[in-house]
KOLTI-702701 format. One record per residue (C-alpha): x, y negated, z. Coordinates in Angstrom, 3 decimals. Each point is the difference from the previous one (the first is absolute). Layout:
[node [X Y Z]]
...
REM end
This chain:
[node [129.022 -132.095 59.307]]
[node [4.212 -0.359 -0.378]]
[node [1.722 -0.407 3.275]]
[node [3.337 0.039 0.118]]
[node [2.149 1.963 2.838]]
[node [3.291 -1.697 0.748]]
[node [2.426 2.871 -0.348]]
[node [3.229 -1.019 -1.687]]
[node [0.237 -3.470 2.034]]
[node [-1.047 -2.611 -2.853]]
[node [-0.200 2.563 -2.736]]
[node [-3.491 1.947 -0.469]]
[node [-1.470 2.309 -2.543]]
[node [-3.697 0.725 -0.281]]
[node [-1.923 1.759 -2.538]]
[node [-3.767 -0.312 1.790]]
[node [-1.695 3.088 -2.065]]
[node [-2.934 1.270 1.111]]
[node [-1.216 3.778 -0.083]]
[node [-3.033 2.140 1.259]]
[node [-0.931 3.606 -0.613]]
[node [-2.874 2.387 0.002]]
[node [-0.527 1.930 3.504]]
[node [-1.272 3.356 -1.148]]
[node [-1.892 2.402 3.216]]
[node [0.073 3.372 -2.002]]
[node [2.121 2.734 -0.127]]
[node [3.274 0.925 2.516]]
[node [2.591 -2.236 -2.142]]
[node [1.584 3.110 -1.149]]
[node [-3.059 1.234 -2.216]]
[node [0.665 -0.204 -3.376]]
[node [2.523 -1.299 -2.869]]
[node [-3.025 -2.248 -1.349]]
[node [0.338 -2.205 2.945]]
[node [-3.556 0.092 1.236]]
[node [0.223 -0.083 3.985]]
[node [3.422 -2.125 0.031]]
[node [0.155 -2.962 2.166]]
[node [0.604 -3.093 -3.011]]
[node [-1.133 0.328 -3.817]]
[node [-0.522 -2.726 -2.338]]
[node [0.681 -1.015 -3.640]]
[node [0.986 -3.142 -1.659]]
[node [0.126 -1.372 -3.952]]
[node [1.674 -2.691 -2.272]]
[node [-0.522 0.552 -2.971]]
[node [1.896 -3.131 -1.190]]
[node [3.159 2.009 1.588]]
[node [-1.498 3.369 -0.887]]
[node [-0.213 1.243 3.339]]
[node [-2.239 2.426 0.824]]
[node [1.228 1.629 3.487]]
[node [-2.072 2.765 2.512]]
[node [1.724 0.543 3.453]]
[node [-1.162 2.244 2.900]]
[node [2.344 0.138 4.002]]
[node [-0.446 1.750 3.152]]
[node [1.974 0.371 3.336]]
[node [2.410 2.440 0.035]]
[node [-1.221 1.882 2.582]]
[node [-3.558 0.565 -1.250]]
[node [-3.091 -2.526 1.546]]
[node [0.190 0.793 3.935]]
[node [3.238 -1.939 -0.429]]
[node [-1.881 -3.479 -0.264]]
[node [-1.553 0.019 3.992]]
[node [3.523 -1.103 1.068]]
[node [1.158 -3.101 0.388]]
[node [3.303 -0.107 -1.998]]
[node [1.316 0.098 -3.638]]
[node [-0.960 3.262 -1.860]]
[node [2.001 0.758 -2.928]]
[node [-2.117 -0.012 -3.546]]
[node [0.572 1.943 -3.216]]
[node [-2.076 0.238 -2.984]]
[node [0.097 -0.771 -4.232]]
[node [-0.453 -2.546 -2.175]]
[node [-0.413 0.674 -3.986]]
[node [-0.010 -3.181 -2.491]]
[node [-0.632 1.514 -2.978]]
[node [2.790 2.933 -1.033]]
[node [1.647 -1.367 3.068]]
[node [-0.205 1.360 3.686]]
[node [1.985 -0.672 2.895]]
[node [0.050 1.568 3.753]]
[node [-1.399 -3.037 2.132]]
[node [1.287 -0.193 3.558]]
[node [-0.639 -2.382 3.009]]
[node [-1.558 -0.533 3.491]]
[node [-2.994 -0.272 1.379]]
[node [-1.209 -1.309 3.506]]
[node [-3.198 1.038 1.549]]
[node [0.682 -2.866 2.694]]
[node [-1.370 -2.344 -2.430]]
[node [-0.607 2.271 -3.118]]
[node [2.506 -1.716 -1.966]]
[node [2.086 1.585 -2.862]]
[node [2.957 -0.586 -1.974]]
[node [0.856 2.542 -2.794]]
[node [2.433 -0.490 -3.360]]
[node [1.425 2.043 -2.844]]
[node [2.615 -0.535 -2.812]]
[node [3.238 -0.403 -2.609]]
[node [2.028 -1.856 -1.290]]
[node [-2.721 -1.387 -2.623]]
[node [-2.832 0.230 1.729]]
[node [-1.098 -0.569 3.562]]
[node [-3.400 0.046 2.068]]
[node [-0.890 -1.259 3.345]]
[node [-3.529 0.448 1.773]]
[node [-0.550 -0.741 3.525]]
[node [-3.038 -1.392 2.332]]
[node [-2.335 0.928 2.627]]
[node [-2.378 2.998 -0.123]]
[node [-3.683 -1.178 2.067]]
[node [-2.991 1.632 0.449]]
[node [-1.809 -1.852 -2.890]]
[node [2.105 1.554 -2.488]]
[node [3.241 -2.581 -0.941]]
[node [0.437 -3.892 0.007]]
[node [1.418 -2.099 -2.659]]
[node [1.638 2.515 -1.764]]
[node [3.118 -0.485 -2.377]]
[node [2.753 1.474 -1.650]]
[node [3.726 -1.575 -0.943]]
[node [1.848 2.070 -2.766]]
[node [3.042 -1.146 -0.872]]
[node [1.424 0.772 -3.905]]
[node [3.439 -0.407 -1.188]]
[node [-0.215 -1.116 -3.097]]
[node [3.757 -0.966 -1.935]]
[node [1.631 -0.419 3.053]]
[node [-2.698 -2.379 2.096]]
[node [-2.692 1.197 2.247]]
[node [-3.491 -1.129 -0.600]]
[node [-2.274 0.129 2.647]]
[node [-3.784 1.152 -0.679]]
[node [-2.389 -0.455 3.012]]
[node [-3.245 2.227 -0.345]]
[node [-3.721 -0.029 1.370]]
[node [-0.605 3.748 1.630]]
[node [-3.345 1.986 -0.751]]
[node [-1.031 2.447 2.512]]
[node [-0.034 3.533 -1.337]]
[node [-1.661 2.516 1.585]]
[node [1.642 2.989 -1.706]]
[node [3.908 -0.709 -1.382]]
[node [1.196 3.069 -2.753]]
[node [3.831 -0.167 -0.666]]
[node [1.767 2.856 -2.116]]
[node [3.060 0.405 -1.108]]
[node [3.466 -0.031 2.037]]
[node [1.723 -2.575 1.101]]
[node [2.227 -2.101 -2.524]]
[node [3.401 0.979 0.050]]
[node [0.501 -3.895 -0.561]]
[node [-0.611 -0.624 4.260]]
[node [2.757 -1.231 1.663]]
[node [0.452 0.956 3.851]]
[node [-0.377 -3.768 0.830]]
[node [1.705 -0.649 3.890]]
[node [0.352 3.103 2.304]]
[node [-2.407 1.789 1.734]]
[node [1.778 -0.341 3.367]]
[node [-0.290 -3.971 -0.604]]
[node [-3.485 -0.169 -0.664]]
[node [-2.672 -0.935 2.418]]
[node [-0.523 -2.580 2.941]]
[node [2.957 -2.067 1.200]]
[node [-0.065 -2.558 2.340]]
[node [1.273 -3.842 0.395]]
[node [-0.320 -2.774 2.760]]
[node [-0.346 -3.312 -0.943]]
[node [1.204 -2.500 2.282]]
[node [-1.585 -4.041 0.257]]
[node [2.600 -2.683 0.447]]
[node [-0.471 -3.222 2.262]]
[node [1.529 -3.082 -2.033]]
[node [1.381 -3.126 1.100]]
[node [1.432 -3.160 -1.217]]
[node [-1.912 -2.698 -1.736]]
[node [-1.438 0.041 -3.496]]
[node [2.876 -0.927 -1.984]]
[node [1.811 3.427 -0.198]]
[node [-3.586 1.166 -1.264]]
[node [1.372 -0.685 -3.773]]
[node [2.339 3.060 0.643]]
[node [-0.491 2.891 2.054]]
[node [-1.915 -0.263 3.107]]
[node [2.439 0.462 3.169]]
[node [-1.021 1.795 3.026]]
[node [0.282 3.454 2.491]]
[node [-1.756 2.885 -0.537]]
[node [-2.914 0.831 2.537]]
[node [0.679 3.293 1.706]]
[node [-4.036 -0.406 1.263]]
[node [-1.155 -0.946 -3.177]]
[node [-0.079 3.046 -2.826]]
[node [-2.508 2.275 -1.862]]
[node [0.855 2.956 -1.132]]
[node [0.083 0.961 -4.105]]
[node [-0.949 3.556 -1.045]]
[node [1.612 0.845 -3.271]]
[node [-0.981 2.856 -2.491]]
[node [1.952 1.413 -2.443]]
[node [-0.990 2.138 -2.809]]
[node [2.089 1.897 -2.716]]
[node [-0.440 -3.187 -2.365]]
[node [-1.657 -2.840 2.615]]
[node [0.052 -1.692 3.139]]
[node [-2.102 -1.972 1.827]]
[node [0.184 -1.843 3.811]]
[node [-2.636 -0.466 2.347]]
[node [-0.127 -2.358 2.831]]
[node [-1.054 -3.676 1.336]]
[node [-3.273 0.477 -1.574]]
[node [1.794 -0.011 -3.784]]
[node [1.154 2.681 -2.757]]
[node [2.927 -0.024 -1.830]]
[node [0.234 1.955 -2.992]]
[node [3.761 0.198 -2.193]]
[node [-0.177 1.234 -2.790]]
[node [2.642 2.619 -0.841]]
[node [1.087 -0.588 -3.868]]
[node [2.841 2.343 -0.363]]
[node [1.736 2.663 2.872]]
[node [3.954 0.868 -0.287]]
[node [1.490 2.037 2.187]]
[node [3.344 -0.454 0.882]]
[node [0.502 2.736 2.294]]
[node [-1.700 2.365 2.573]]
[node [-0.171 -3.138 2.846]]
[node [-0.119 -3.018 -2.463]]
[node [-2.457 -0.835 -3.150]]
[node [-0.152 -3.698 -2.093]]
[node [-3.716 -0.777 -0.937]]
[node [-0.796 -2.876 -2.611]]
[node [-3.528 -1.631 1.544]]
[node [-2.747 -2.137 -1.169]]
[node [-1.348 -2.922 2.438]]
[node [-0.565 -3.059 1.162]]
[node [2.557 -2.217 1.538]]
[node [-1.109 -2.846 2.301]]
[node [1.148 -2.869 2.295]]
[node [-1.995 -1.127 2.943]]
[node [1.240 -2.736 1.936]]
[node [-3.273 -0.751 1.547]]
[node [0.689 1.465 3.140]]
[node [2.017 -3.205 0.434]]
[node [-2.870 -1.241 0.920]]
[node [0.842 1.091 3.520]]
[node [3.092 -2.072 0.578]]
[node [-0.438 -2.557 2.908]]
[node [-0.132 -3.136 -2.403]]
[node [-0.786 1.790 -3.376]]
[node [-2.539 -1.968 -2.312]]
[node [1.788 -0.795 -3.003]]
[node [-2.384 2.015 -3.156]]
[node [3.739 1.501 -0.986]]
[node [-0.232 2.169 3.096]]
[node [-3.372 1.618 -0.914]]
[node [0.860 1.489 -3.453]]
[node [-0.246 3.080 -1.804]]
[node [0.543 1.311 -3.118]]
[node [-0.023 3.612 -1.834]]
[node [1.362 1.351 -3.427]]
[node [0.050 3.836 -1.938]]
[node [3.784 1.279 0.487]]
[node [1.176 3.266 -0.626]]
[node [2.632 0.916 2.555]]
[node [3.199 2.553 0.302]]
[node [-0.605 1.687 3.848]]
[node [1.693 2.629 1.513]]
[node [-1.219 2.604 2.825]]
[node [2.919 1.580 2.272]]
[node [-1.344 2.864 2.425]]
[node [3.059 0.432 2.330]]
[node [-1.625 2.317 1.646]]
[node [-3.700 1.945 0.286]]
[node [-1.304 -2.563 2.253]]
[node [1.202 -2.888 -1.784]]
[node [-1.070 -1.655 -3.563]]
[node [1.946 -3.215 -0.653]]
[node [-1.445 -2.800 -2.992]]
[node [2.927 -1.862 -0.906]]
[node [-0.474 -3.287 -2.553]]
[node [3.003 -1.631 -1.691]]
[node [0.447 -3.397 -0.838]]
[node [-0.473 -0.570 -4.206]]
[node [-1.694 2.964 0.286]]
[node [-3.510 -0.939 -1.310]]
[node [-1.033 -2.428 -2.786]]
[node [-3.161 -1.782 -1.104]]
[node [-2.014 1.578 -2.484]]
[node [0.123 -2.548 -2.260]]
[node [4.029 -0.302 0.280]]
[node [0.537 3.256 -0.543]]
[node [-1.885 0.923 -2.801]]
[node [0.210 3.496 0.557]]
[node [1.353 2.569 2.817]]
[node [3.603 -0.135 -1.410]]
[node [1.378 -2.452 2.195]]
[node [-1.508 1.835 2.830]]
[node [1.010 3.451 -1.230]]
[node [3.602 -1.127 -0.586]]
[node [0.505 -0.957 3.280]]
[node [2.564 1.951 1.932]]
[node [-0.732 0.033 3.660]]
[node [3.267 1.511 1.073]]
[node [1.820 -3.280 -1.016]]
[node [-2.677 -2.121 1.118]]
[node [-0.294 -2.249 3.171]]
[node [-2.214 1.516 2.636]]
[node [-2.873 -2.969 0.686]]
[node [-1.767 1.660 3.246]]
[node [-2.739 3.012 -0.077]]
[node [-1.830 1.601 2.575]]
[node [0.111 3.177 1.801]]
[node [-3.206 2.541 0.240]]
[node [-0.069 2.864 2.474]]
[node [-1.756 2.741 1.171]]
REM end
């Protein structure tokens, strides 16, 4: 199920993708190069895009790592054909969920989900392929494999996506507003104060190549098309998602029963962001108005790609903090 998490004001990306892996009980984690004993392996196929892709991951720190109750760093491999990239990501014993990704400037994967005791759970995998310029996005059942055998060394081709030190769980409150006035000013933007009593809290992850948000009962996934780094506190990153407008909660206003204050609406944009970390306990998302553009009106990631954010005007953003 899509739910959207209001985290740039009006405008929202989501990419809902669903994941699940197989929970393996042999072996320490550390065992063998094969990739029997390690915490998630699985496969997936198209054969119309002539994928054919094997990945194994395990904590860092080896299986006793998963008893506690926050994020444990995850590395492992995944080959797709003559191709093989170092996965990386994070996995939570809390609630056995996982987010791993891996990849370049051509090609890019993303696998995350939960990790039960049955095995997995709707299990899927995104890859993203540049193909003359435009991304094309591939989403991909998982089969459970019980043994994973990757050779070979990494391709020289990987690209270091966003820094280590970013990566990892950051943190955002999300405030509710009380409105007021009468249904009129619904047509617009709806007016009102923001409730200090009134928030939830939004748990973002972020990945070499991914991010996703976590809070208010709904998952946000943005899709990270392209990653430029500008310099060692500031990188530009081209994203995939889905931009929508929902003016239902107009609904609350005092007098409010007109149908124009209870609609919404969603379209495919890709989007120009930039991430600022002033310092090591804060990671600010900053969006720029004329940054993004349907889809359909662009017709391709140039307009997005040509964008340059240093001459832009700054819209609003959000700041995430550990």
């Amino acid at each position: 199920m899509k739910t959207t998490i209001n985290c740039f004001g009006v405008i929202t990306f989501i990419l809902a993708i669903g994941f699940s892996m197989a929970a393996c009980d042999t072996g320490n984690g550390n065992e063998n190069e094969k990739g029997n004993g390690y915490l998630i392996m699985g496969q997936f196929a198209n054969q119309s895009a002539g994928i054919d892709a094997t990945f194994y991951a395990d904590t860092v720190t080896g299986r006793s790592a998963r008893t506690v109750t926050a994020g444990q760093a995850l590395n492992g491999k995944i080959e797709d054909g003559s191709i093989i990239f170092n996965l990386s990501g994070f996995y939570f014993p809390a609630d056995g969920s996982f987010i791993l990704s891996a990849g370049s400037s051509f090609l890019v994967y993303e696998i995350a989900g939960t990790v039960t005791s049955n095995g997995l759970s709707e299990a899927q995998a995104t890859v993203k392929v540049n193909d003359g310029g435009d991304w094309t996005t591939i989403q991909i059942p998982v089969i459970v494999a019980n043994e994973v055998v990757i050779t070979g060394s990494t391709s020289s081709e990987q690209s270091g996506g966003l820094p280590a030190s970013w990566l990892g769980s950051w943190n955002y409150r999300s405030y509710d507003y009380d409105y007021y006035g009468d249904c009129d000013i619904c047509q617009d933007y709806c007016e009102g104060h923001r409730n200090d009593n009134q928030y939830y809290d939004i748990t973002y992850i972020i990945t070499p190549f991914g991010m996703t948000a976590h809070g208010n009962d709904a998952i946000m996934e943005i899709d990270l098309l392209e990653i430029e780094r500008i310099n060692d506190t500031t990188y530009d990153l081209v994203v995939l998602g889905e931009e929508g407008y929902n003016t239902g909660i107009c609904s609350e206003y005092p007098n409010c029963e007109h149908n124009d204050c209870n609609i919404s609406f969603s379209y495919m944009v890709y989007m120009k962001v930039r991430l600022e970390r002033p310092n090591a306990n804060l990671l600010k998302v900053l969006v720029y108005g004329g940054a993004s553009k349907k889809v359909e009106e662009a017709g391709s990631l140039a307009y997005v790609r040509a964008i340059n954010l240093n001459t832009a005007t700054l819209a609003g953003g959000i700041d995430l903090t550990r």
